[in-house]
N, C-alpha and C positions, 0 to 999 in steps of 0.2 A: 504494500500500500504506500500512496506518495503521500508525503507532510500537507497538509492542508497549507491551503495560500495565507499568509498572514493579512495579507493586504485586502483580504474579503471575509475575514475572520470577524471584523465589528463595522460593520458596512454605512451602519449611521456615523460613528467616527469620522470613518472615512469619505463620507460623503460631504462634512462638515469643515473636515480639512481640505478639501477640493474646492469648496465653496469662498471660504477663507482666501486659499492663494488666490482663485479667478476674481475675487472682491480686489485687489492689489493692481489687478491690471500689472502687475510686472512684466519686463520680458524676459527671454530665454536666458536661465542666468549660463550658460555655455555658450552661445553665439552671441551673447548681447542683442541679439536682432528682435525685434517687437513682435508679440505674440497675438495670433487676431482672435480673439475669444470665441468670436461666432461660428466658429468653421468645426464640422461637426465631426466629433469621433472617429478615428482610421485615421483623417486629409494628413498628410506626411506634415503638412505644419500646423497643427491642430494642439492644444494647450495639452500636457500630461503635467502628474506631480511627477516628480523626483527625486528619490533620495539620495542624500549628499553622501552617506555611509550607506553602501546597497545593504536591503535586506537578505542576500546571500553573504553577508561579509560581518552581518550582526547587526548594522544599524534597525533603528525601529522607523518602521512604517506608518504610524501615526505621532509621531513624534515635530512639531511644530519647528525645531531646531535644525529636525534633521532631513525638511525638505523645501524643495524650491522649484520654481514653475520653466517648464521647456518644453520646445516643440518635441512634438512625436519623433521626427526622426533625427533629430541633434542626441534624445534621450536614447533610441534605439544602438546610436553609431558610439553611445559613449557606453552601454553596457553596465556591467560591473568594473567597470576600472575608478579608480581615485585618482588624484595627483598624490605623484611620488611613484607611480605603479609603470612598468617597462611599457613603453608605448603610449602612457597616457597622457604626455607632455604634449599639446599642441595638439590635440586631438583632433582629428580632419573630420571637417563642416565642408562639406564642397555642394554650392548651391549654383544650378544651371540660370535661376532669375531670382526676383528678390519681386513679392507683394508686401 
């Protein structure tokens, strides 16, 4: 059997804190580039949370501190990696146009 997903484990939590960072209007704290809120679930620049400490590496998933708002695929391309971690210096964002 697999471990249950943490991040679906208290779904009001988490839905709370999704709500939270989208309240912020931040943008992608990995590319810097402005995050369009409206654009819906999937669209490769579409808003996701992120954790700054992956929850494969121990960080908590509901944890206020320990995330921060990025498009879908800046999040996808950074993975589980931190800084400090071989490869994750300068992590490649390679964008064909810019909305």
């Amino acid at each position: 059997m697999s471990k249950p997903n943490p991040r679906r484990a208290n779904g009001s939590r988490r839905a709370n804190l999704r709500a939270w960072l989208k309240a912020q209007g931040r943008p992608c704290h990995i590319c810097r580039m402005p995050i369009d809120y409206g654009l819906p679930a999937g669209d490769p620049m579409s808003f996701e949370v992120d954790e700054l400490i992956p929850v494969s590496r121990g960080g908590d998933p509901l944890d206020r501190a320990n995330v921060d708002a990025a498009h879908r695929i800046c999040n996808q391309r950074k993975g589980n990696r931190m800084p400090g971690d071989a490869g994750a210096r300068g992590l490649p964002v390679v964008r064909s146009r810019f909305w």
